[in-house]
C-alpha positions as CSV (number, residue, x, y, z in Angstrom):
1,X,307.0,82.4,139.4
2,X,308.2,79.3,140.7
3,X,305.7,76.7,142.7
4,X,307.1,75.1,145.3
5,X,305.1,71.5,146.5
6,X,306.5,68.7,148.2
7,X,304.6,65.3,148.2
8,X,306.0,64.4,151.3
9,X,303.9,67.5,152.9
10,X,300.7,67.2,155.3
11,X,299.2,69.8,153.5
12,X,297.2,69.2,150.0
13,X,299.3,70.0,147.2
14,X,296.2,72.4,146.4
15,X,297.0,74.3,149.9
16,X,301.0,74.1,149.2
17,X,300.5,75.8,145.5
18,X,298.1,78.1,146.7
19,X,300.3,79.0,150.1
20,X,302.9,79.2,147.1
21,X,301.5,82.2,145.2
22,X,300.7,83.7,148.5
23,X,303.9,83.6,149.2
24,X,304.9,84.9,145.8
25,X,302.2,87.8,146.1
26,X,303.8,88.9,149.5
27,X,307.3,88.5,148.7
28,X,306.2,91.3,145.8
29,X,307.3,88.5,143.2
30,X,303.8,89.1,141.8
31,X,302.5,91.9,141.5
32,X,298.8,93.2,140.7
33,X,297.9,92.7,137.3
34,X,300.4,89.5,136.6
35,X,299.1,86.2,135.2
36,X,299.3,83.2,137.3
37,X,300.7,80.2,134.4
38,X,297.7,78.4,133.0
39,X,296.3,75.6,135.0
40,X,297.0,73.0,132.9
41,X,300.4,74.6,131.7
42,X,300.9,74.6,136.0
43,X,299.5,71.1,136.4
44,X,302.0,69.5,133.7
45,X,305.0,71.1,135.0
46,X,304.3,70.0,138.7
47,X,302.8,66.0,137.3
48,X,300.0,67.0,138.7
49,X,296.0,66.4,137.9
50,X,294.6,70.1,136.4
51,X,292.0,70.1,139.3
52,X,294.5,70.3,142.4
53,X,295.6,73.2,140.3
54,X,292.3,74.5,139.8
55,X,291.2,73.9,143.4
56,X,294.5,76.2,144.7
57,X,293.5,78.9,141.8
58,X,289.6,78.8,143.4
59,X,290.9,79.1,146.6
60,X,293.5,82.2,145.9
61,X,289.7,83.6,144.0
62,X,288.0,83.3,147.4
63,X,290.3,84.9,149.4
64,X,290.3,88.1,146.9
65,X,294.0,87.6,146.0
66,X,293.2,86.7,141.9
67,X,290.4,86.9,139.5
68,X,289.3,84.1,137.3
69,X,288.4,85.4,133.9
70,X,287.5,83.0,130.5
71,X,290.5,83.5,128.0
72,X,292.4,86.0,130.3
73,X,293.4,83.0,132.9
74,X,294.4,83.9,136.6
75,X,295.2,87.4,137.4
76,X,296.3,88.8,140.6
77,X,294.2,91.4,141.9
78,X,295.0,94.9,142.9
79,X,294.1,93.3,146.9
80,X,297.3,91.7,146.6
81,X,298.9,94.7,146.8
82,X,297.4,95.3,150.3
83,X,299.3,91.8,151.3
84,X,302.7,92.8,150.5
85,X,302.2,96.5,151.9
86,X,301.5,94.3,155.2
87,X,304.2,91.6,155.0
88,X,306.5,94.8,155.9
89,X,304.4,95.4,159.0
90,X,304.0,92.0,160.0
91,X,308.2,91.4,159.6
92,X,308.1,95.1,162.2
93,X,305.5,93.3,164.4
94,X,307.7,89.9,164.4
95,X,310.7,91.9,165.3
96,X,309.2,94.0,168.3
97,X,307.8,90.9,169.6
98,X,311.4,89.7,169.6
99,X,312.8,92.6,171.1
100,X,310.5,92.3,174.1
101,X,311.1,88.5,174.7
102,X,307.3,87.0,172.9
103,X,307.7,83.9,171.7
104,X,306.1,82.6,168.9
105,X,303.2,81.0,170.3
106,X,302.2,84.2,172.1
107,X,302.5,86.2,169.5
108,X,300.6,84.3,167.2
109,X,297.8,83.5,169.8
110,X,298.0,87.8,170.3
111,X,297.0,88.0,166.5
112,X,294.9,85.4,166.7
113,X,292.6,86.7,169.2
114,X,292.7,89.9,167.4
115,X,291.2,88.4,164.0
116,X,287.3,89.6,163.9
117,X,285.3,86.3,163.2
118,X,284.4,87.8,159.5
119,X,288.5,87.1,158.9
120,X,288.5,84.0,160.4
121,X,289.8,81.2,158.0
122,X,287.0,78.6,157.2
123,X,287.5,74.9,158.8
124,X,288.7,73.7,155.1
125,X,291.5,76.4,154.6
126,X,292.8,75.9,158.1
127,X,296.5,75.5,157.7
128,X,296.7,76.3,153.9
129,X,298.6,79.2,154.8
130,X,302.6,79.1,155.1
């Protein structure tokens, strides 16, 4: 698993690591079951403080994709699974919006206004998604 943050970003580098492992989770790089590197093992590698870390990890716990567990670390849950079935039927969904001439915008305000409120990203996770 590689993290990717840049310092440069606009985003929290809690948002970018935790949009990261997303990432990772629906590219099927990680899989149910697979540890996520210990926090302070992640935080030294990226010269980081082990709370951004921590704060991404909590973040990635509240949306269901890992568990946090005492002397077992970060582990990707079997939900996570669900998220790469889907990136396949999103990339579908992408390229039949393509075929009928949707732009971007449209398509993402389609999904948008198809999201029940219960799914609905919270006001302080807006954007943490890449």
């Amino acid at each position: 698993m590689l993290v990717r943050i840049t310092e440069s970003s606009e985003h929290p580098l809690y948002a970018q690591i935790a949009a990261s492992v997303r990432e990772d989770i629906a590219a099927g790089r990680l899989a149910p079951g697979a540890a996520l590197p210990p926090a302070r093992e992640l935080a030294a590698g990226l010269e980081i403080n082990v709370h951004t870390v921590l704060r991404a990890y909590q973040m990635l716990r509240d949306e269901g994709l890992i568990d946090l567990k005492r002397r077992r670390g970060a582990v990707i849950t079997p939900a996570a699974g669900a998220m790469a079935e889907l990136r396949g039927e999103v990339a579908a969904l992408v390229q039949r919006a393509v075929d009928l001439g949707v732009s971007g915008a449209a398509l993402a305000a389609l999904v948008a206004s198809a999201v029940p409120a219960a799914l609905s990203p919270d006001p302080d996770s807006a954007g943490a998604a890449a």
